[in-house]
C-alpha positions in Angstrom: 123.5 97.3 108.0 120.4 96.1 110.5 119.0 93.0 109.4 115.8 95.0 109.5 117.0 98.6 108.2 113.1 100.0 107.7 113.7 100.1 111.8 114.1 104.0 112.9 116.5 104.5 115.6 116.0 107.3 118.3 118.7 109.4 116.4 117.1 109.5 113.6 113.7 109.8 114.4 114.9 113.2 116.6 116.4 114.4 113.6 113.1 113.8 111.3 110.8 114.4 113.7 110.6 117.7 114.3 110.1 118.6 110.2 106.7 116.3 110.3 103.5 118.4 110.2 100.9 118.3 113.2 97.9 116.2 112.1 95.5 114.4 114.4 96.0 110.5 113.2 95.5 107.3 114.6 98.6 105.6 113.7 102.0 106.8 115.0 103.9 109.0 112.7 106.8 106.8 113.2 105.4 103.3 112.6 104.1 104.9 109.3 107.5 106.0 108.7 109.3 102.4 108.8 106.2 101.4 106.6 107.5 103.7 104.3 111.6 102.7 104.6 109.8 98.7 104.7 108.2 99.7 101.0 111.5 101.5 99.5 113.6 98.6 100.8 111.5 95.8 100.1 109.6 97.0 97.0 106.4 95.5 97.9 102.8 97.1 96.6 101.0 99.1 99.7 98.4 97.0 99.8 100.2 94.1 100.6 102.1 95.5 103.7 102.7 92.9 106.1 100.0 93.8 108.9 101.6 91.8 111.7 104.6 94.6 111.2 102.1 96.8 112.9 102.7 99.9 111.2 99.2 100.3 110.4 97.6 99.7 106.9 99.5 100.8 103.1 96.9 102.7 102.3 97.2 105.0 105.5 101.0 104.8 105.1 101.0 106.2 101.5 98.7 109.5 102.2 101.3 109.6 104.8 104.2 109.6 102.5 102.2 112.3 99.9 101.4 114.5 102.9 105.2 114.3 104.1 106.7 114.9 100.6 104.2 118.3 100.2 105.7 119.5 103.4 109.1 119.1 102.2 109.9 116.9 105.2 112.5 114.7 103.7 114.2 117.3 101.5 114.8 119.3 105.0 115.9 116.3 106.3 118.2 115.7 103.3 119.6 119.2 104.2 120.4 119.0 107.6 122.4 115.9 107.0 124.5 117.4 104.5 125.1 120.0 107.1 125.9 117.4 109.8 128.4 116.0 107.3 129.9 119.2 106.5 130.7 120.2 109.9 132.2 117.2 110.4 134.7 117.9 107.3 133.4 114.8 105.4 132.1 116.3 102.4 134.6 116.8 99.1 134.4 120.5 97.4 136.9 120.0 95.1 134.9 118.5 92.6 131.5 117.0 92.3 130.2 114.3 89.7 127.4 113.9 87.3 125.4 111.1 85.7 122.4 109.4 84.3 122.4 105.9 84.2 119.0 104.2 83.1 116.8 102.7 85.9 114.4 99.8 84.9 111.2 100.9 83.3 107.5 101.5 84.2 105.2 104.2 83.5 104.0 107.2 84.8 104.5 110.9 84.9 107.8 111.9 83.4 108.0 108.5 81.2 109.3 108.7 77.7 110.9 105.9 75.3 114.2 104.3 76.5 117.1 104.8 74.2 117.8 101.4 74.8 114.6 100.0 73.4 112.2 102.3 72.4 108.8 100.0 72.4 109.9 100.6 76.4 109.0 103.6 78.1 110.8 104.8 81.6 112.3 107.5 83.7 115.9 108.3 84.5 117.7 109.5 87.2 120.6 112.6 87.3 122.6 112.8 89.9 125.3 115.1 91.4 127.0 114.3 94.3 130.1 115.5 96.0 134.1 113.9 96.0 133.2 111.2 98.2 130.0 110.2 96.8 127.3 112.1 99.0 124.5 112.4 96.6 123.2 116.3 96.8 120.6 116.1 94.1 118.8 114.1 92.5 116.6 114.7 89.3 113.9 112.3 87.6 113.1 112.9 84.1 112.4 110.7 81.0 114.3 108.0 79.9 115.0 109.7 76.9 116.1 113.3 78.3 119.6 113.6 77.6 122.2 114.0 79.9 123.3 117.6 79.1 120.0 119.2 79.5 120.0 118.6 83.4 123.9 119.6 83.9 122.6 123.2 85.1 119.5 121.7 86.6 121.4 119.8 88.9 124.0 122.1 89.9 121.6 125.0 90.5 119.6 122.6 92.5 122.0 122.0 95.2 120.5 123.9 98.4 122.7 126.0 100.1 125.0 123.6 103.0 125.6 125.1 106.5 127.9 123.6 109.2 131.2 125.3 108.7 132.4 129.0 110.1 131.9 129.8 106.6 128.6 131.4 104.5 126.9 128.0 103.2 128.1 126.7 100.2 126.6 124.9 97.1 129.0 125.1 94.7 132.2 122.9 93.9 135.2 123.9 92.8 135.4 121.4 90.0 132.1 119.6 88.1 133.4 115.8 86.6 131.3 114.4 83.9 131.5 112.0 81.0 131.3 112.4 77.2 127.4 112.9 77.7 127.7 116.0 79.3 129.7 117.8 76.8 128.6 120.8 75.8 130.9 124.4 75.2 127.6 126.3 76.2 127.2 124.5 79.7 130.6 124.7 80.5 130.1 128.7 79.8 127.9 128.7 82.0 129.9 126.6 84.9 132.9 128.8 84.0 130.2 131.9 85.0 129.5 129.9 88.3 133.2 130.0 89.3 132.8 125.9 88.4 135.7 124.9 86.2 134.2 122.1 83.7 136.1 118.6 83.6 133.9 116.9 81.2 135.6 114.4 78.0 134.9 115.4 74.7 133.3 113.4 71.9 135.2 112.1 69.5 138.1 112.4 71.7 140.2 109.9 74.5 138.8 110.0 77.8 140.1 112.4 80.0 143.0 110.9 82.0 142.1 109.9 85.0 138.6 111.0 85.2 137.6 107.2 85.9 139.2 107.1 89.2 138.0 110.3 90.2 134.4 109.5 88.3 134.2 106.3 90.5 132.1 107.7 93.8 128.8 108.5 91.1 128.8 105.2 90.3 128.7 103.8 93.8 126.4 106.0 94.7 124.1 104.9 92.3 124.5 101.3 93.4 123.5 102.9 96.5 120.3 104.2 95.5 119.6 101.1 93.3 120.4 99.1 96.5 116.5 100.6 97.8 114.3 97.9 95.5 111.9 100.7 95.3 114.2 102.8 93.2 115.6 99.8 90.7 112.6 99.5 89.0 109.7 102.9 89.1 106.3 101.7 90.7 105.0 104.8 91.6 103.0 106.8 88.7 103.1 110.1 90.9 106.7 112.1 90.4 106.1 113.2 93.5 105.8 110.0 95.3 108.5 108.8 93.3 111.0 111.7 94.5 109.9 111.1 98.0 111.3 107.8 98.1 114.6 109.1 96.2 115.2 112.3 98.6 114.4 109.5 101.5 117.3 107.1 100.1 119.5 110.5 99.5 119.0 111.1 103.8 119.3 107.3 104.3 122.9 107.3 102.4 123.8 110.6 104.0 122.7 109.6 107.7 124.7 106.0 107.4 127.7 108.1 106.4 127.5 110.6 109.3 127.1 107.6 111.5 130.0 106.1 110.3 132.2 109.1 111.6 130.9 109.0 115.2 131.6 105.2 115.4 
């Protein structure tokens, strides 16, 4: 990774750039845009953005960031990716993975009490990803939202993927999840989605084997957790919050397509 990875390469930028609505503004659309990657990696408050960086102030940045994330800008970006990746064979059908670890706490919309220690309150994030550990969605809710409840949630929210001669596809052929995600009515309902459910049981021995195919979820996680931004919920708008998550979704997803062109 760069030394400083809130730098936009010309790939990139003629990937996002396009998606970015027309607006007459003084500051460059892509200095505010390594603001923005500066902030998620560096978890830093606006207001104290460095202005020798010369991305213009935080406060012009983040109305920047809220007018991006109405426009859908990053989510299309998320999607293209996927597609990028997809042509290129590299995502994993097979099976996709679910989980919810705990992030660290703060308030805001979507808050509730942590199961961990309830005088806390905090969000949590869900997230399904592919066979290799290519995040496709990722949900915020509060802390204390079970897992189960955002099985369907997740798997419905997958957009459609292009790239291949095929019609796009969004569903796997297997779903992985632990002991928090079982449920006989959800896996009715993945069964109805042509989805077979491979999800342990309470009160019974871990499926064997689902550890080392469980694995990717978890590293994707300390992927996302690896933007400071994420570890640890600053922003008291879902909205902005989700910005920065579906950015770190396209961040993972672009360093992964790079990775096969090298």
């Amino acid at each position: 990774m760069s030394t400083r990875p809130w730098i936009v390469d010309d790939d990139l930028w003629a990937l996002i750039e396009p998606f970015l609505p027309p607006w007459p503004r003084p500051v460059p659309d892509r200095l505010c845009l390594q603001s923005v990657l500066y902030v998620l990696h560096n978890d830093i408050a606006w207001q104290l953005l460095p202005l020798e960086l010369g991305f213009g102030s935080g406060q012009t940045c983040w109305r920047r960031l809220a007018r991006w994330q109405r426009a859908g800008v990053f989510d299309q970006l998320h999607r293209v990716l996927l597609a990028k990746l997809n042509a290129a064979g590299e995502l994993d059908w097979s099976r996709a993975c679910v989980d919810g670890p705990h992030p660290g706490r703060n308030g805001g919309a979507d808050t509730g009490p942590s199961p961990v220690d309830r005088r806390e309150t905090g969000s949590k994030h869900h997230l399904i990803c592919d066979g290799r550990g290519t995040p496709f969605k990722v949900i915020t809710t509060a802390a204390n939202v079970n897992d189960v409840t955002q099985t369907l949630a997740l798997v419905d929210g997958i957009s459609p993927v292009a790239g291949s001669s095929r019609r796009p596809r969004r569903r796997s052929d297997a779903l992985l999840g632990d002991k928090g995600y079982d449920s006989n009515a959800r896996r009715d309902e993945l069964r109805q989605r042509r989805i077979l459910p491979v999800i342990s049981r309470k009160g019974s021995p871990n499926i064997k084997g689902m550890g080392k195919l469980r694995y990717v979820v978890e590293q994707t996680f300390a992927l996302l957790h690896q933007f400071r931004r994420l570890a640890v919920r600053w922003e008291r708008r879902t909205e902005l919050h989700d910005a920065f998550v579906s950015l770190a979704c396209s961040l993972i997803s672009w360093r992964r397509l790079k990775k096969t062109r090298s």
